[in-house]
C-alpha positions as CSV (number, residue, x, y, z in Angstrom):
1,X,92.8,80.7,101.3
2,X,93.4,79.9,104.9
3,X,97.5,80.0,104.7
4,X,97.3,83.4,103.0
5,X,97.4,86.4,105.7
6,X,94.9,88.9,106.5
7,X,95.8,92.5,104.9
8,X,95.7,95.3,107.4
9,X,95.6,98.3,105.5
10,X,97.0,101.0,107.9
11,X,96.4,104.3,107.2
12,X,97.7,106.6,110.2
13,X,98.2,105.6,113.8
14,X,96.2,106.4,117.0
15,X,97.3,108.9,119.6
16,X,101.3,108.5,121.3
17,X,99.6,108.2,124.8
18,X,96.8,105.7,123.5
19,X,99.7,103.8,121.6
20,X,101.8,104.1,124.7
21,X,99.4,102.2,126.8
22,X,97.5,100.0,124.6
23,X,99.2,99.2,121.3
24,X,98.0,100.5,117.5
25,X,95.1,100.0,115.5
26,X,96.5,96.3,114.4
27,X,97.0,95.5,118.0
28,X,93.2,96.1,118.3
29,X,92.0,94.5,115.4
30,X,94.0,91.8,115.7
31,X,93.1,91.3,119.4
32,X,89.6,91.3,118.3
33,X,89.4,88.9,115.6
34,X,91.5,86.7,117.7
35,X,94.6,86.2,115.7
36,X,98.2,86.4,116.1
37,X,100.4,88.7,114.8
38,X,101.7,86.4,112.8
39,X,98.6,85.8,110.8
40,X,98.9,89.5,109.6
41,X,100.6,91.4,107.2
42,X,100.2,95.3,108.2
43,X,100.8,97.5,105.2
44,X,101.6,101.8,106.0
45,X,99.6,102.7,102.9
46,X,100.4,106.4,104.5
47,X,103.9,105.8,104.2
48,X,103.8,105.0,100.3
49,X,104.4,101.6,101.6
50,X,103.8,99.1,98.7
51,X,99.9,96.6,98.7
52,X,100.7,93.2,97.8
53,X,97.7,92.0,94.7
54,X,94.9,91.2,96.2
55,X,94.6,87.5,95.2
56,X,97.9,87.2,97.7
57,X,95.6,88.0,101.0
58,X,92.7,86.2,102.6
59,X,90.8,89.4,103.1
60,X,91.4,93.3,104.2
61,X,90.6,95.2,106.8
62,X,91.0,98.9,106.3
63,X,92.1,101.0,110.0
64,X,91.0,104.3,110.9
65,X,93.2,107.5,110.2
66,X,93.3,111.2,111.7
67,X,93.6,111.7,107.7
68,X,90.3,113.4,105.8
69,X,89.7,111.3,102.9
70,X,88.3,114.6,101.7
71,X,91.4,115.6,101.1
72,X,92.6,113.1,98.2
73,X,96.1,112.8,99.9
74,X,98.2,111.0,96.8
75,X,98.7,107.9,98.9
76,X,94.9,107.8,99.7
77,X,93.4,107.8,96.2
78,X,96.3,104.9,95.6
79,X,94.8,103.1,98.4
80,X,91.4,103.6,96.9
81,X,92.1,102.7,93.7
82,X,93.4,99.4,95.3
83,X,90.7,98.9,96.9
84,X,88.0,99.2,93.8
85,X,90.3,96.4,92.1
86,X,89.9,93.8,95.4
87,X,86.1,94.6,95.6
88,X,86.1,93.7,92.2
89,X,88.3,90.6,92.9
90,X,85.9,89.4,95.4
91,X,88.3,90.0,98.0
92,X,86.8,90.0,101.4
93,X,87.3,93.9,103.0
94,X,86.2,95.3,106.1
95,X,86.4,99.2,106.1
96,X,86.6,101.2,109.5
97,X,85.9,104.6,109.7
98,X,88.6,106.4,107.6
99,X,88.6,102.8,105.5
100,X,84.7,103.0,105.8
101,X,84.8,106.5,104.2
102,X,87.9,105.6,101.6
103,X,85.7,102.6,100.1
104,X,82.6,104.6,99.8
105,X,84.8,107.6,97.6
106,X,86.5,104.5,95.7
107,X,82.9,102.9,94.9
108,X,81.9,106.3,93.5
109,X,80.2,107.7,96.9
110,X,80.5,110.8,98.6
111,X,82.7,111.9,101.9
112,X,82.8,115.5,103.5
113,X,82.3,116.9,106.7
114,X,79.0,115.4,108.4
115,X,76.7,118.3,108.4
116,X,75.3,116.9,112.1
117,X,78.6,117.3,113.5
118,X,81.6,115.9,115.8
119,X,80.5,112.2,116.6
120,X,82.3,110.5,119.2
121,X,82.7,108.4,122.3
122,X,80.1,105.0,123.1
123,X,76.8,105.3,120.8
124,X,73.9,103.1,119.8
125,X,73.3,101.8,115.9
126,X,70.2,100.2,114.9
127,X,70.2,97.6,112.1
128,X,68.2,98.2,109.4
129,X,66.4,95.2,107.8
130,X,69.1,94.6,105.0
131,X,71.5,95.3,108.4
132,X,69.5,92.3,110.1
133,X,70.1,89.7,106.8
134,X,73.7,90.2,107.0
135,X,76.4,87.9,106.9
136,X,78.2,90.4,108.6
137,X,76.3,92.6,111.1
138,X,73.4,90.0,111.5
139,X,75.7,88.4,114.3
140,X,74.3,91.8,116.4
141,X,71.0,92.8,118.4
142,X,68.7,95.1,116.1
143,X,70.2,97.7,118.4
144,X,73.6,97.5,119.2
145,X,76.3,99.6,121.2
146,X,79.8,100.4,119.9
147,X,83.3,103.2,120.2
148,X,82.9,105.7,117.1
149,X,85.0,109.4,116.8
150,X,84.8,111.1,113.4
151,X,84.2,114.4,111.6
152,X,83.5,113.7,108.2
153,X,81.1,111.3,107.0
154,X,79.8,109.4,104.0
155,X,77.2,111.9,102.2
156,X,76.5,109.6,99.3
157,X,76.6,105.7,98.9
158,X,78.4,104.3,96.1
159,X,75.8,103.0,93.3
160,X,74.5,99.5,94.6
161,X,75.6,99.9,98.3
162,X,73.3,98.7,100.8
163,X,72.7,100.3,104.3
164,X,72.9,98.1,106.8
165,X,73.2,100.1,110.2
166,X,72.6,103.8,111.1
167,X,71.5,106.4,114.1
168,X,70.6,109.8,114.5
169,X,73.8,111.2,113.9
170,X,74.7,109.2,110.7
171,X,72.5,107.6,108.6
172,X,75.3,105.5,106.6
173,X,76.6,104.0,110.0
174,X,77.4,101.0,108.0
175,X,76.7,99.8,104.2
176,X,77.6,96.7,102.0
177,X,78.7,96.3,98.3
178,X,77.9,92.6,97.0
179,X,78.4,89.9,99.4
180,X,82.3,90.4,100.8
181,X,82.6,94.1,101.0
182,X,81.9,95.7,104.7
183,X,82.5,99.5,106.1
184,X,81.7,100.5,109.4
185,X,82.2,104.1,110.5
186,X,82.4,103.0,114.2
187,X,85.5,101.3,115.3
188,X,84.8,97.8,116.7
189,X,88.3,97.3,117.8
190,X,87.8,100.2,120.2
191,X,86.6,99.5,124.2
192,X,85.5,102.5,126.3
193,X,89.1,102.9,127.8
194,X,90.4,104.1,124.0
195,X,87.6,105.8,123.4
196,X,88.0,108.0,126.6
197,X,91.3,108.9,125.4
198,X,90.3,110.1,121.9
199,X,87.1,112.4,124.4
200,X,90.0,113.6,126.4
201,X,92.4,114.3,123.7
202,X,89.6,116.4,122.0
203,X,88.0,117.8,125.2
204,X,88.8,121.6,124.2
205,X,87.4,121.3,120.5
206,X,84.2,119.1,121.8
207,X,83.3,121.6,124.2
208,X,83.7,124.8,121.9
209,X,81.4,122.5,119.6
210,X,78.7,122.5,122.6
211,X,79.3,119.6,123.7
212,X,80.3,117.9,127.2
213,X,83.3,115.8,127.1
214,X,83.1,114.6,130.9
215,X,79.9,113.9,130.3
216,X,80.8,111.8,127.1
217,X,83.5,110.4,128.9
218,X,81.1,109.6,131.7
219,X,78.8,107.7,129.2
220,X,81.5,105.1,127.8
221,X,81.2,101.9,128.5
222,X,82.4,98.5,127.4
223,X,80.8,97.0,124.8
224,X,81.1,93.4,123.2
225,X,79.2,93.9,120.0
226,X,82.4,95.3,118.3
227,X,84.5,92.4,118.6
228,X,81.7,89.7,117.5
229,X,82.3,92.3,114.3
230,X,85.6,91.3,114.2
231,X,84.9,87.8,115.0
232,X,82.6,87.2,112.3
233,X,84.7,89.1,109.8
234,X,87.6,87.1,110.4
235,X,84.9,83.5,109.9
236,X,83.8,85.0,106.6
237,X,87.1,85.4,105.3
């Protein structure tokens, strides 16, 4: 399996100034796991851009998108559907945030809009017990620190999912199916300079949802428990 490349599974692109400065979602996943470029194949699902059969990649990682999964966009479902065949392969996949909410609608969960609201900027997760066994996220401290911006969330875990992290905002912060499939809906390839451009690209909608973006923006901070997610992801592969 090691000559075969990891799969990102792009589904949109962060923001032009965020892109400008720092690179894409790949660049940041990549950077993270502590690969090259050349150990990837990157794949614009949003694009209508082809997947290759999942027994031709050494595992998945599926990005974030300013997409709502919620809205069954034709090249989403495909990119669902997809990804219920490589869980089923045994393929190893790593879903974050829009990829986290995409696997859980595949696996026959629920997404919508999180009825607690806007989440975003640098929170705290705590590991549940099945969180603490993990291959995965059992590389972490019970409670852990980490970038996260969404609006919808997953409702309802696919049959047989197992929580593994959550907080006060989100209960399904991160689940598991079997033994190689991961979804996180924070985004461990984010530090607490990308972060505060997503808080000050939303500023005007965060405040007339009561709350404080220069106070959220005051709050990020650096945090190295997201990469050691991407590091471990990319041993387990």
């Amino acid at each position: 399996m090691g000559h075969l490349p990891l799969l990102i599974v792009k589904t949109g692109s962060t923001l032009p100034a965020i892109a400008t400065r720092r690179g894409d979602f790949e660049d940041w996943i990549l950077g993270g796991m502590r690969l090259d470029a050349a150990a990837a194949r990157v794949v614009r699902v949003d694009r209508d851009e082809a997947l290759p059969s999942p027994g031709e990649v050494r595992g998945v990682v599926v990005t974030g998108s300013a997409a709502m999964v919620s809205d069954r966009a034709p090249w989403s479902e495909r990119t669902g559907q997809w990804l219920a065949r490589a869980t089923e392969a045994g393929t190893p996949i790593l879903g974050i945030c829009y990829g986290h909410q995409l696997l859980a609608h595949a696996l026959g969960g629920r997404v919508g809009m999180n009825p607690r609201g806007r989440e975003i900027g640098t929170i705290d997760v705590t590991l549940t017990e099945a969180g603490e066994r993990d291959a995965l996220l059992g590389v972490l401290p019970r409670r852990f620190r980490v970038q996260a911006t969404h609006l919808e969330a997953v409702l309802e875990l696919p049959p047989g999912a197992r929580v593994l992290a959550a907080n006060a905002l989100d209960p399904h912060q991160a689940f598991a199916i079997d033994d190689r499939c991961w979804a996180v809906q924070f985004h461990p390839e984010a530090d607490a300079e990308i972060i505060t451009g997503y808080i000050a690209a939303r500023a005007a909608l965060i405040r007339e949802e009561g709350q404080d973006p220069d106070a959220l923006i005051a709050r990020a901070t650096d945090t190295a428990h997201g990469a050691a997610i991407l590091r471990r992801f990319a041993e387990l592969m």
